[in-house]
PDB file of the backbone (N, CA, C, O) and the ligand in Angstrom, with CONECT records:
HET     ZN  A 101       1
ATOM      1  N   UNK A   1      87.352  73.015  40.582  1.00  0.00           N
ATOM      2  CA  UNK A   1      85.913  72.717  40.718  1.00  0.00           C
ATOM      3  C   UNK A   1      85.336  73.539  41.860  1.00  0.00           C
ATOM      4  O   UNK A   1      85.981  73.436  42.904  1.00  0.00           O
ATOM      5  N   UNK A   2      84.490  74.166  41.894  1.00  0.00           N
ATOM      6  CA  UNK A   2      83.860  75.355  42.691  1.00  0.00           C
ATOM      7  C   UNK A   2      82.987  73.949  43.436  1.00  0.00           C
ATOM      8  O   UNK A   2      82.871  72.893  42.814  1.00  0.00           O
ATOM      9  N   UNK A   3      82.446  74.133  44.773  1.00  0.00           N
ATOM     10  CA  UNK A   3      81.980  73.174  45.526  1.00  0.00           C
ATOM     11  C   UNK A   3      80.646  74.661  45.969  1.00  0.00           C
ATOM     12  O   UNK A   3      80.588  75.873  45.761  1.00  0.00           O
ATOM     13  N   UNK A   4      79.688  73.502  46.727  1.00  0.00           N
ATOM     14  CA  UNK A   4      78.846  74.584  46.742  1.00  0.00           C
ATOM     15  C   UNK A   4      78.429  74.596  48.675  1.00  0.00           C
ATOM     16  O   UNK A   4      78.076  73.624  49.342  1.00  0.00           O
ATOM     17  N   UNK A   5      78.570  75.591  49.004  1.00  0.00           N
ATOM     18  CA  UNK A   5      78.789  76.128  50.308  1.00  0.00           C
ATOM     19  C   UNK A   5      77.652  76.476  50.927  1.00  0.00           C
ATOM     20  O   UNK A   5      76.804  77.273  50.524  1.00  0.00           O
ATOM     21  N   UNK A   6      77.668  75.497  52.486  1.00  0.00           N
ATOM     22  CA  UNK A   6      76.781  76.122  53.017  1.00  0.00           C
ATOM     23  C   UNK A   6      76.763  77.466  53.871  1.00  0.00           C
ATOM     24  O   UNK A   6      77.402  77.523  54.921  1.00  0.00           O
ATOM     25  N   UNK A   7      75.964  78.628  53.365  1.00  0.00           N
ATOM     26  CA  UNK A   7      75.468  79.600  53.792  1.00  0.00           C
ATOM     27  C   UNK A   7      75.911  80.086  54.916  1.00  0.00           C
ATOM     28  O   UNK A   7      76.531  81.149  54.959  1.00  0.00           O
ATOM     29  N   UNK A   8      75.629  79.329  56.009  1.00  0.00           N
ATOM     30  CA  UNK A   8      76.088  79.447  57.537  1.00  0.00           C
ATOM     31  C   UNK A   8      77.253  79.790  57.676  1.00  0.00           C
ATOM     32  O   UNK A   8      77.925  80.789  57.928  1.00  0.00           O
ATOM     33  N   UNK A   9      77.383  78.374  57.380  1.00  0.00           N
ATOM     34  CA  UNK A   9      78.860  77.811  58.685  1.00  0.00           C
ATOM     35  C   UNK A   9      80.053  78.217  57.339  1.00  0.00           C
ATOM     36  O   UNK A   9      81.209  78.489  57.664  1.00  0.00           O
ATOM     37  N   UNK A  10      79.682  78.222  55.990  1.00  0.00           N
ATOM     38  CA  UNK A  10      80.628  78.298  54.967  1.00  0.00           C
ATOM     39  C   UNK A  10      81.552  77.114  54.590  1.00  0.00           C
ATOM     40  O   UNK A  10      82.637  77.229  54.019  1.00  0.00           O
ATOM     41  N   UNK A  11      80.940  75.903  55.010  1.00  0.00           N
ATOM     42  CA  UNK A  11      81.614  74.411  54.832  1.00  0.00           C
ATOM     43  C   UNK A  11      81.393  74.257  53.387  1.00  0.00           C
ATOM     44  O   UNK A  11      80.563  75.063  52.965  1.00  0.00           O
ATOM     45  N   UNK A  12      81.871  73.488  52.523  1.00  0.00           N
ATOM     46  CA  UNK A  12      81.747  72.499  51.638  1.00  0.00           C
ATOM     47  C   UNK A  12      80.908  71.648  51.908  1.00  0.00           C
ATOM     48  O   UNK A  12      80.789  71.329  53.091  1.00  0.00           O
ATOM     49  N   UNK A  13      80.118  71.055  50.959  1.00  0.00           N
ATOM     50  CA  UNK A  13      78.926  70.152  51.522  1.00  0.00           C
ATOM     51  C   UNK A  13      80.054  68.966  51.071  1.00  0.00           C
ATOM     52  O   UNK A  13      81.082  68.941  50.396  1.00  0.00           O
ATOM     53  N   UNK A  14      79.244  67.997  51.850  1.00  0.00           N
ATOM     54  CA  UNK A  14      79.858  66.508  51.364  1.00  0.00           C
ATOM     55  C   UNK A  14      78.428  65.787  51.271  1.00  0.00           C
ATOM     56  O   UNK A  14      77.306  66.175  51.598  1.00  0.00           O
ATOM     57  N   UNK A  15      78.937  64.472  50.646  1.00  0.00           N
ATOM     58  CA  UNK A  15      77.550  63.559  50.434  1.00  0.00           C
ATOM     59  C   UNK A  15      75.964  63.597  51.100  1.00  0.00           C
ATOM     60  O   UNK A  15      74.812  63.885  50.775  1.00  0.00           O
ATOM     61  N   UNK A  16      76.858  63.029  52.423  1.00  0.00           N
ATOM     62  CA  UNK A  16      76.332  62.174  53.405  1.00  0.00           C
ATOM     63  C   UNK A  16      75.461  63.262  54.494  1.00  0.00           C
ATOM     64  O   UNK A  16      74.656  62.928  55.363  1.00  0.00           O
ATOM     65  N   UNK A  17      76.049  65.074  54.019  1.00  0.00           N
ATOM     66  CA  UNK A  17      75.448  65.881  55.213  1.00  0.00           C
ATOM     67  C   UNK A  17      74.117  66.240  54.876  1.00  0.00           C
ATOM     68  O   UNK A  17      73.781  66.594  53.746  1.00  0.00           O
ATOM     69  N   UNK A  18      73.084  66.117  56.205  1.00  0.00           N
ATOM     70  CA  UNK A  18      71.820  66.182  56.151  1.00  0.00           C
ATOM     71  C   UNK A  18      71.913  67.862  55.972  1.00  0.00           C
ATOM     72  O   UNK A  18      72.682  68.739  56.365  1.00  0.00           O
ATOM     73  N   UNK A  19      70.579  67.799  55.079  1.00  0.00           N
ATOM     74  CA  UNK A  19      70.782  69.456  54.327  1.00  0.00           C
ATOM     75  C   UNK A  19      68.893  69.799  53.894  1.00  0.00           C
ATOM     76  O   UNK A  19      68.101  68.928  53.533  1.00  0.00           O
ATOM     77  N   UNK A  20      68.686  70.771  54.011  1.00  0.00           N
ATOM     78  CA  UNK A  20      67.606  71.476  53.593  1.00  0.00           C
ATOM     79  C   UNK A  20      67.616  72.619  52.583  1.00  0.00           C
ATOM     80  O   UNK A  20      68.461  73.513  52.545  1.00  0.00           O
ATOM     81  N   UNK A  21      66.227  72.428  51.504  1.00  0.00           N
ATOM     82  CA  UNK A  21      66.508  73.168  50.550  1.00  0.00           C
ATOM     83  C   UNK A  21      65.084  73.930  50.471  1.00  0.00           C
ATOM     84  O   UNK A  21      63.938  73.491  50.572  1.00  0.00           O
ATOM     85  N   UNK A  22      65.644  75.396  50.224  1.00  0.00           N
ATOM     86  CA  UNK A  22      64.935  76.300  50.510  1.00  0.00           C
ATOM     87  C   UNK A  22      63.617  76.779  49.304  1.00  0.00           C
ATOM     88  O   UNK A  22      63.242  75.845  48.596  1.00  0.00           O
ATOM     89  N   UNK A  23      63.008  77.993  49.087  1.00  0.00           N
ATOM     90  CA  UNK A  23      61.939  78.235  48.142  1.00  0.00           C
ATOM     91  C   UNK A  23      62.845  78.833  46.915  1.00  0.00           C
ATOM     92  O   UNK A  23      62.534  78.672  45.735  1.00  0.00           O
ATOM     93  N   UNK A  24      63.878  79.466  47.303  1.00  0.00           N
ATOM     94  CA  UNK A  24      64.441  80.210  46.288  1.00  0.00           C
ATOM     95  C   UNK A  24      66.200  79.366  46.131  1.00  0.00           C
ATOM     96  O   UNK A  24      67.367  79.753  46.071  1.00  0.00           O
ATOM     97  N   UNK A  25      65.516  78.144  46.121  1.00  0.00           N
ATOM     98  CA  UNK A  25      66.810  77.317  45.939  1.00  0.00           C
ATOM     99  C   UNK A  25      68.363  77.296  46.226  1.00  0.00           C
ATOM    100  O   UNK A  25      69.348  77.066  45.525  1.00  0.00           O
ATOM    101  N   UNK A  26      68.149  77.670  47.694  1.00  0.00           N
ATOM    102  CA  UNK A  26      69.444  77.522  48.668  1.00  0.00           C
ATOM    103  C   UNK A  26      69.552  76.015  49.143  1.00  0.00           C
ATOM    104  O   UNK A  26      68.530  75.330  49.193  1.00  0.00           O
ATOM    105  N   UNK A  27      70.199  75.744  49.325  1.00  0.00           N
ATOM    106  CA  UNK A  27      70.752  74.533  50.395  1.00  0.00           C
ATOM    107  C   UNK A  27      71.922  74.841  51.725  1.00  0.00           C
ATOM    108  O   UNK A  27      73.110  75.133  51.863  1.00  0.00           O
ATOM    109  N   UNK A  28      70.645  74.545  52.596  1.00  0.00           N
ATOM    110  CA  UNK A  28      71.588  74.821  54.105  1.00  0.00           C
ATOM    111  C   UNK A  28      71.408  73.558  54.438  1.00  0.00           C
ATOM    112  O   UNK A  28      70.606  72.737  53.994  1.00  0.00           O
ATOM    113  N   UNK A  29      73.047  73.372  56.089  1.00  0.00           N
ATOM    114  CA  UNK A  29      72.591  72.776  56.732  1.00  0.00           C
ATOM    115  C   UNK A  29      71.366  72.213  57.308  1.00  0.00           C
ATOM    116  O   UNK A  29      70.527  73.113  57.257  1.00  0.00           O
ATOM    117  N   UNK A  30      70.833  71.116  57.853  1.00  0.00           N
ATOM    118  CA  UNK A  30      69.739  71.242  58.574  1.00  0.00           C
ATOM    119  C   UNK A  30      70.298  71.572  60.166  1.00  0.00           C
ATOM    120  O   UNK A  30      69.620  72.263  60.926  1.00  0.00           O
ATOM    121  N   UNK A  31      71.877  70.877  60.653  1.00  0.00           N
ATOM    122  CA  UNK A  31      72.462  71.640  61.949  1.00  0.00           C
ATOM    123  C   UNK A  31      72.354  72.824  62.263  1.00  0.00           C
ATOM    124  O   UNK A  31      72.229  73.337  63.375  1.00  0.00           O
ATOM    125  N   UNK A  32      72.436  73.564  60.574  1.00  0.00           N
ATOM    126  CA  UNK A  32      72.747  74.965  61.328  1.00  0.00           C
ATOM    127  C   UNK A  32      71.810  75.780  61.736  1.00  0.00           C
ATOM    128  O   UNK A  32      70.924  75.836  60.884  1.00  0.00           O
ATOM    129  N   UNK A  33      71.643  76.294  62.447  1.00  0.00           N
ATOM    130  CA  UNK A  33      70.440  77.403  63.144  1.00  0.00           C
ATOM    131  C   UNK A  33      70.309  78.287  62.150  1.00  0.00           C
ATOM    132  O   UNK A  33      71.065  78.154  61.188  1.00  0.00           O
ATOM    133  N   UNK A  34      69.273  79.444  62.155  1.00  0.00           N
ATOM    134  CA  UNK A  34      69.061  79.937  61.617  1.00  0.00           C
ATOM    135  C   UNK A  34      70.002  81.574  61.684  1.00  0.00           C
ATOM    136  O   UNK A  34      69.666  82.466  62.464  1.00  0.00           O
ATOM    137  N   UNK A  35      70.904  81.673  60.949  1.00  0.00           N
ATOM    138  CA  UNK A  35      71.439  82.632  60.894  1.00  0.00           C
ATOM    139  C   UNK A  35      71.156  83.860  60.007  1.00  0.00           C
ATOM    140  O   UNK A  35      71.612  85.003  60.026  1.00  0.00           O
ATOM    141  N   UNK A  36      70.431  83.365  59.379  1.00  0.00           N
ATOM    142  CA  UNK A  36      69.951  84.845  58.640  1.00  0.00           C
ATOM    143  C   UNK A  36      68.497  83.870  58.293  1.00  0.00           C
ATOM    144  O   UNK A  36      68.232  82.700  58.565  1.00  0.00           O
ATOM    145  N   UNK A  37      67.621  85.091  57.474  1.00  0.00           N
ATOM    146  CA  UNK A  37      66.566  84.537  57.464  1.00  0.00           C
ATOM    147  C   UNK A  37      65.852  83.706  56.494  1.00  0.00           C
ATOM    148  O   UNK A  37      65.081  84.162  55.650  1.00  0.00           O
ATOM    149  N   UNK A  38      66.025  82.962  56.587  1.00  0.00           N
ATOM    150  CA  UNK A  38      65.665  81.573  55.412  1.00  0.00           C
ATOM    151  C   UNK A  38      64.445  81.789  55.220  1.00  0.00           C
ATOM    152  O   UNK A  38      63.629  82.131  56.075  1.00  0.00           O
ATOM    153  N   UNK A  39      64.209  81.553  53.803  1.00  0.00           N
ATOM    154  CA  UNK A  39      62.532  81.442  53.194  1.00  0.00           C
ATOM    155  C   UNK A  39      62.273  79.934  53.510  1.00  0.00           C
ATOM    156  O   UNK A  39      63.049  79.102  53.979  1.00  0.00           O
ATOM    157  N   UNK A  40      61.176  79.831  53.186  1.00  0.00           N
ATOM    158  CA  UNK A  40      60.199  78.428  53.429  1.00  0.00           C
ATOM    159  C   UNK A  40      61.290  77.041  53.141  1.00  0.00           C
ATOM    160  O   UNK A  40      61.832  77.227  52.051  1.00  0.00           O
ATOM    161  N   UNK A  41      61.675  75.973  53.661  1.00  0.00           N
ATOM    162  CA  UNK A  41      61.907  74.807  53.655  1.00  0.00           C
ATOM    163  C   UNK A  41      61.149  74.152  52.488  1.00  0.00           C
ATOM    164  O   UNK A  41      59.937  73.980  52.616  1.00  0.00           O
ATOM    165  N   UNK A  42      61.837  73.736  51.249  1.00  0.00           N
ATOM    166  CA  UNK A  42      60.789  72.599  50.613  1.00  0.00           C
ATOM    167  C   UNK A  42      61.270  71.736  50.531  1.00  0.00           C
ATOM    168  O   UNK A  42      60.513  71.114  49.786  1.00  0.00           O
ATOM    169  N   UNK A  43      62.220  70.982  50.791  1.00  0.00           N
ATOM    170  CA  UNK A  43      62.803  69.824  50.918  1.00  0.00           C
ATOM    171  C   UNK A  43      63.509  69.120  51.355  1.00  0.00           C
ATOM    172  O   UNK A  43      63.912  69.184  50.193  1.00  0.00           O
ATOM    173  N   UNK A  44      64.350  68.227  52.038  1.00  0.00           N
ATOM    174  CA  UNK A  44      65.664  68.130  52.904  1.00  0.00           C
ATOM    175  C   UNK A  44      65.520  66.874  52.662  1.00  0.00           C
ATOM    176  O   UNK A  44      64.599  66.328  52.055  1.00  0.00           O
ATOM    177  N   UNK A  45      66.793  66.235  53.328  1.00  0.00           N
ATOM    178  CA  UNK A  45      67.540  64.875  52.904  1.00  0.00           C
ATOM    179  C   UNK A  45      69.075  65.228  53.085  1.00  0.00           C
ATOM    180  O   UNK A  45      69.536  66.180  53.714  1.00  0.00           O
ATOM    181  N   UNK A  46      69.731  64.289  52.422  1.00  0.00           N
ATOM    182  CA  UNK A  46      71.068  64.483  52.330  1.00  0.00           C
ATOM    183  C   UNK A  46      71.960  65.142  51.045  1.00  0.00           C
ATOM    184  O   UNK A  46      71.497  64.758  49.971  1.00  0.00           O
ATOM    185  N   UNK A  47      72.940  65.898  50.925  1.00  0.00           N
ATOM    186  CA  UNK A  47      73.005  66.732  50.374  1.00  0.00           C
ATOM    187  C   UNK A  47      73.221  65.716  48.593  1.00  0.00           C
ATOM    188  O   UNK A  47      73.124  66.264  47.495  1.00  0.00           O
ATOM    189  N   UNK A  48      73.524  64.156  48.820  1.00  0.00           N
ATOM    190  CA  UNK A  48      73.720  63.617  47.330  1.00  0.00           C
ATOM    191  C   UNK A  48      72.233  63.784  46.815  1.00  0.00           C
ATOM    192  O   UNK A  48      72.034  64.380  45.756  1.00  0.00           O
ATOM    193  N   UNK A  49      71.099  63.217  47.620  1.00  0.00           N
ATOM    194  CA  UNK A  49      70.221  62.905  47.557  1.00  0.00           C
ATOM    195  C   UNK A  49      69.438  64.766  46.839  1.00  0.00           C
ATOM    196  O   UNK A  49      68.798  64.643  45.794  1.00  0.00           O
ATOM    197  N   UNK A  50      69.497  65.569  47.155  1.00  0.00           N
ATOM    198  CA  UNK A  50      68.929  66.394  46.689  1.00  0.00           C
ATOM    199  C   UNK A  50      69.526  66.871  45.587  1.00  0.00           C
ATOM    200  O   UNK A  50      68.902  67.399  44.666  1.00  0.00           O
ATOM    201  N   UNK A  51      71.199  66.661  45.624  1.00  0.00           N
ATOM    202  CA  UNK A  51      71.926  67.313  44.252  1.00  0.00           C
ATOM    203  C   UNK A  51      71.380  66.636  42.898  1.00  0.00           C
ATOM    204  O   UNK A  51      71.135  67.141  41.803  1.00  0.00           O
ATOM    205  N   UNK A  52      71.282  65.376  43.340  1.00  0.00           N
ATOM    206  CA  UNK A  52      70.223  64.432  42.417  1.00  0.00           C
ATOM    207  C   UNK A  52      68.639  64.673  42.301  1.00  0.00           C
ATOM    208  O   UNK A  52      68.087  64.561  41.206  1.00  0.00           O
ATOM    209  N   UNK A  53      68.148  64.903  43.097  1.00  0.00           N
ATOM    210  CA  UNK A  53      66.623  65.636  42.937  1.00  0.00           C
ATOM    211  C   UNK A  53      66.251  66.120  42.073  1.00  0.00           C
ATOM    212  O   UNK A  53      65.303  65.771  41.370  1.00  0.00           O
ATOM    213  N   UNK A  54      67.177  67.343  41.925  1.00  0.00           N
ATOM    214  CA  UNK A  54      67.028  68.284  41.250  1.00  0.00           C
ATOM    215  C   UNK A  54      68.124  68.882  40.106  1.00  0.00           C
ATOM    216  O   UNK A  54      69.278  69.193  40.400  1.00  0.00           O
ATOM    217  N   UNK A  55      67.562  68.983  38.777  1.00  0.00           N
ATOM    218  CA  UNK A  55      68.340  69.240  37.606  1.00  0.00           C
ATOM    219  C   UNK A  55      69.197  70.201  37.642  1.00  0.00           C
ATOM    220  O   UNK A  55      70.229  70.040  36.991  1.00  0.00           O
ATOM    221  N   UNK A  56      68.963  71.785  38.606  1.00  0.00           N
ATOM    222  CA  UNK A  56      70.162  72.431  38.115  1.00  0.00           C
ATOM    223  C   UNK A  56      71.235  72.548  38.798  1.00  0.00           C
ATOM    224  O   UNK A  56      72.240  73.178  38.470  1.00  0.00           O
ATOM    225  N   UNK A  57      71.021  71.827  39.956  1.00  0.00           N
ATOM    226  CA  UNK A  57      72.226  71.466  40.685  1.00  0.00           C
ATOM    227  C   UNK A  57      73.482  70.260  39.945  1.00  0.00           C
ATOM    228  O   UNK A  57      73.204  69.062  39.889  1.00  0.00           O
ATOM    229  N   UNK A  58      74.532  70.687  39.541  1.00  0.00           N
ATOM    230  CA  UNK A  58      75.432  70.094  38.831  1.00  0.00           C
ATOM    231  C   UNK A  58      76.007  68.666  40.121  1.00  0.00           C
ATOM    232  O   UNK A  58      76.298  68.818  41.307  1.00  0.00           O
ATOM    233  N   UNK A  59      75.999  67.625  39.454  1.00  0.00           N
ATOM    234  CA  UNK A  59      76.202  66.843  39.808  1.00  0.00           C
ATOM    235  C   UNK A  59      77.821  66.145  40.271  1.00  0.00           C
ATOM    236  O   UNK A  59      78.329  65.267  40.968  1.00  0.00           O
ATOM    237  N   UNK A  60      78.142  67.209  39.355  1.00  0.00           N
ATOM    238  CA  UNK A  60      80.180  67.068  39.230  1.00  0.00           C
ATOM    239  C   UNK A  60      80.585  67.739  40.781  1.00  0.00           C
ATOM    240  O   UNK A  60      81.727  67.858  41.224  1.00  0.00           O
ATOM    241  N   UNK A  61      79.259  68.148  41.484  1.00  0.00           N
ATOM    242  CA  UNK A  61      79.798  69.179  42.551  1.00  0.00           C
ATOM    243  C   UNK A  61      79.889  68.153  44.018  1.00  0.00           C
ATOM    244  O   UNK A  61      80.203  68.613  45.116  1.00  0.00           O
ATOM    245  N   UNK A  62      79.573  66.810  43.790  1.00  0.00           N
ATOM    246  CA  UNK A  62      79.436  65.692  44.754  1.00  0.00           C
ATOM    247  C   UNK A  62      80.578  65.540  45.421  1.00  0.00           C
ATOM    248  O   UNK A  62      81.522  65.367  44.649  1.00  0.00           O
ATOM    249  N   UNK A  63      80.803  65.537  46.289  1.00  0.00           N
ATOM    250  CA  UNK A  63      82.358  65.682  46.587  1.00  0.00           C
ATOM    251  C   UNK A  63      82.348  63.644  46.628  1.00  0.00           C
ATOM    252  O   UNK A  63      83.390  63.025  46.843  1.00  0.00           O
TER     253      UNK A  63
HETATM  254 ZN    ZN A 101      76.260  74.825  57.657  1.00  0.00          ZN2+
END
């Protein structure tokens, strides 16, 4: 099962981590600083909470 990685730091997301999702549909940390240059913020929460948000994020990827 491929897990889906944050950008930054290159972690595995888990449930419970607070996460922000971008214009061109990234999901970063919200911890992590800005390491490269992120487009506009449209949403954040926790990473179950948005995998559920939104349809094309596969749901099997929940750790
Ligand atoms: Zn990170």
């Amino acid at each position: 099962m491929a897990y889906i990685q944050c950008p930054d730091c290159g972690k595995a997301y888990v449930s419970q981590d607070e996460v922000a999702l971008d214009v061109i549909n990234t999901i970063i940390h919200k911890e992590c600083p800005d390491k490269r240059n992120h487009l506009n913020i449209i949403d954040e929460g926790t990473f179950e909470e948005i995998v559920k948000r939104y349809p094309f994020f596969d749901e099997s990827r929940l750790a």
